[in-house]
C-alpha positions as CSV (number, residue, x, y, z in Angstrom):
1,X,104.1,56.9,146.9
2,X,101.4,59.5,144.9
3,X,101.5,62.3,144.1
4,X,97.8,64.0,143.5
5,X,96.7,67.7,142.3
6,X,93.3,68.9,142.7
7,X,91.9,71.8,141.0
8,X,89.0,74.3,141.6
9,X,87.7,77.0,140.0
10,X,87.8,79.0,143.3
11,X,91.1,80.7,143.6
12,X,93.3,78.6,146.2
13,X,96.7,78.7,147.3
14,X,99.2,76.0,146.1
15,X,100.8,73.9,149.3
16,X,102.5,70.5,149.9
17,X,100.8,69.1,152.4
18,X,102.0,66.4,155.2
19,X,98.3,64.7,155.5
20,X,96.5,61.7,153.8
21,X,94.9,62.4,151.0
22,X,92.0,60.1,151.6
23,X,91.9,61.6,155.1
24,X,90.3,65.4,153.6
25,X,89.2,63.9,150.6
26,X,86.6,61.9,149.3
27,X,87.0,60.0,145.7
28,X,83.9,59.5,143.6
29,X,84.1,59.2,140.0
30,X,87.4,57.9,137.5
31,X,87.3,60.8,135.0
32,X,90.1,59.6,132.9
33,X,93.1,57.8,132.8
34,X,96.2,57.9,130.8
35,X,99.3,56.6,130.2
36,X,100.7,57.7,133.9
37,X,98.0,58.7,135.7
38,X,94.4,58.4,136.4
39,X,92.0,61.2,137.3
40,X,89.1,61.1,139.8
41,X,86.3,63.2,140.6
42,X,86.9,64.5,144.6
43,X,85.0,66.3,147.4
44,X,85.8,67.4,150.3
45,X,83.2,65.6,152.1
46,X,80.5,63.0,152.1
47,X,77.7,64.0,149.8
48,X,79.1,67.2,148.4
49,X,79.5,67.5,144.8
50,X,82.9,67.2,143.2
51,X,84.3,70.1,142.4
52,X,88.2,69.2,142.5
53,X,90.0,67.0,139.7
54,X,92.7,64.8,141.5
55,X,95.2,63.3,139.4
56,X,96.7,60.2,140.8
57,X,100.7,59.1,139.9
58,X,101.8,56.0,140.5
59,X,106.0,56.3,141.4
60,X,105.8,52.8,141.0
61,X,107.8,50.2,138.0
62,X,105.6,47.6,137.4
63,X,108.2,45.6,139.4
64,X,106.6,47.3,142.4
65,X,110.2,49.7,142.5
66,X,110.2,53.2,143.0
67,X,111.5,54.9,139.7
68,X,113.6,58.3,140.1
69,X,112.9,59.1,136.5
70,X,108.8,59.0,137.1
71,X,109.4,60.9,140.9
72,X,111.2,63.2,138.4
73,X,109.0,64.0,135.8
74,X,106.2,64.5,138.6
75,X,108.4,67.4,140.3
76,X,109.0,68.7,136.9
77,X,105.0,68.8,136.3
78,X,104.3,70.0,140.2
79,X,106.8,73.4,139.4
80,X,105.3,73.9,136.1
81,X,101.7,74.0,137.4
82,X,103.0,75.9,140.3
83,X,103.9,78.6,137.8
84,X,101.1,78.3,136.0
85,X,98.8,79.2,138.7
86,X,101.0,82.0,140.0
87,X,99.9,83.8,136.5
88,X,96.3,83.9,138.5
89,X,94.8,83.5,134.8
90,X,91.2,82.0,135.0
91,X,92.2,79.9,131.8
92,X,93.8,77.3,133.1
93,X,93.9,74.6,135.9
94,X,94.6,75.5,139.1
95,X,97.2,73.2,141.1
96,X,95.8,73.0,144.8
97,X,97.9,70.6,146.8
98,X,99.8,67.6,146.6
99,X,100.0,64.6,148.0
100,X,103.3,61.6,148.3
C-alpha cells in the first residue's frame, strides 16, 4: 500500500482516513521525487488549483514485497509530522491525512 500526506496552508486537523485517496483527490503535477517518495501537486476537485502537496510512499521491495522496515520508517515520519503540526506553528508543513 501508500501512504500519502497533504499539506495546506489553511489550518486542518490531522486524521487517518479509511477512503481512496484518488476518490477526494485529484493529482495534477509531479513536484519532486526522491529517494522514497514522489510528490504531486493535488486538488480537491476538477479544475481547482492545487493547493495540497501529497507525498506518495511506495511499501513496496522492488521484488513487489511489502517491507516492515519502509511501513516503519513511514509511521515514524506520520508521528513526527503529527507533532509537528500539533505546535500550530505557521512555519512548517502541515500533515493533513493519510492514506494506505
Amino acid at each position: 500500500g501508500r501512504h500519502c500526506k497533504a499539506r495546506s496552508e489553511e489550518p486542518q486537523e490531522a486524521r487517518r482516513s479509511s477512503g481512496n485517496f484518488h476518490e477526494t483527490n485529484v493529482v495534477s503535477d509531479k513536484l519532486g521525487k526522491g529517494a522514497y517518495a514522489s510528490v504531486y501537486a493535488v486538488s480537491k476537485g476538477p479544475g481547482e488549483e492545487a493547493k495540497y502537496a501529497a507525498k506518495v510512499i511506495s511499501l513496496r521491495l522492488p521484488s513487489g514485497r511489502a517491507s516492515k522496515s519502509k511501513e516503519q520508517m513511514v509511521a515514524r515520519e506520520l508521528k513526527i509530522l503529527q507533532k509537528v503540526t500539533d505546535t500550530g506553528s505557521d512555519l512548517v508543513v502541515k500533515f493533513i491525512e493519510s492514506f494506505t
